[in-house]
C-alpha positions in Angstrom: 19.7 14.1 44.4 21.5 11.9 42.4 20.3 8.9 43.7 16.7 10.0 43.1 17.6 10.6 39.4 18.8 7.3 39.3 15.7 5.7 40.7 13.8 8.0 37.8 15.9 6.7 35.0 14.9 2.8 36.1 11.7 4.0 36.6 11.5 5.4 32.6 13.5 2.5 31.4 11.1 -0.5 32.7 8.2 1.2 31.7 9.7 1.6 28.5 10.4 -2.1 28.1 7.1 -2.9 29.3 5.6 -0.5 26.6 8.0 -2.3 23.6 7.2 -5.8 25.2 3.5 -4.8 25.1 3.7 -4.0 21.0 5.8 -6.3 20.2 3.4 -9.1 21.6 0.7 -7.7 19.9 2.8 -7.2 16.6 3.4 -11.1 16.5 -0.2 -12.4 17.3 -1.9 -9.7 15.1 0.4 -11.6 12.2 -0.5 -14.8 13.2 -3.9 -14.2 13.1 -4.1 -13.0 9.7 -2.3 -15.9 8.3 -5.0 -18.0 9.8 -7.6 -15.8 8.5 -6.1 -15.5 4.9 -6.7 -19.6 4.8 -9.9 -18.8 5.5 -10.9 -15.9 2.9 -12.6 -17.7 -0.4 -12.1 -15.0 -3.2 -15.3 -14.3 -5.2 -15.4 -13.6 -8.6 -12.5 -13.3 -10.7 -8.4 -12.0 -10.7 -7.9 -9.1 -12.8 -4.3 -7.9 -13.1 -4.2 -3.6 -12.8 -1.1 -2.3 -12.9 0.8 -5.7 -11.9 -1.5 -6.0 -9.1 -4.3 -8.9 -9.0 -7.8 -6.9 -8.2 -11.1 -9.6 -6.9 -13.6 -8.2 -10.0 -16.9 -9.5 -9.4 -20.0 -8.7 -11.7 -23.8 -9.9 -11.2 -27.0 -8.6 -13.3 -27.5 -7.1 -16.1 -28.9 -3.5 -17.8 -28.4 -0.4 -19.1 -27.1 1.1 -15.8 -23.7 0.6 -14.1 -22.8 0.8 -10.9 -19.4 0.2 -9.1 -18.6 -0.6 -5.9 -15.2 0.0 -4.6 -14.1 -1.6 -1.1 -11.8 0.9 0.9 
């Protein structure tokens, strides 16, 4: 009996590394991906500071109507 709990325990605690191993990996090439992307990204328009943050504000056309686009 205890011998078979034993076995369970190793069992739970491998997969569990594999599980943590598994993130982990795909934690540190998800970041260096972006960080090659980022060199990539050419911002258009102009910086606009809101609220201490810098906002990418870019305006085309011209007329009596406005319309906003926000990117989620």
């Amino acid at each position: 009996m205890k011998k078979g709990l034993k076995r369970i325990g190793i069992i739970f605690a491998g997969i569990t590394l594999i599980f943590v191993l598994i993130i982990s990996v795909s934690f540190i090439n998800h970041k260096i991906q972006l960080s090659k992307e980022e060199e990539l990204f050419v911002p258009t328009g102009q910086l606009v500071e809101v609220n201490g943050h810098q906002m990418h504000v870019h305006t085309e056309g011209s007329g009596e109507e406005t319309l906003v686009f926000i990117a989620g």
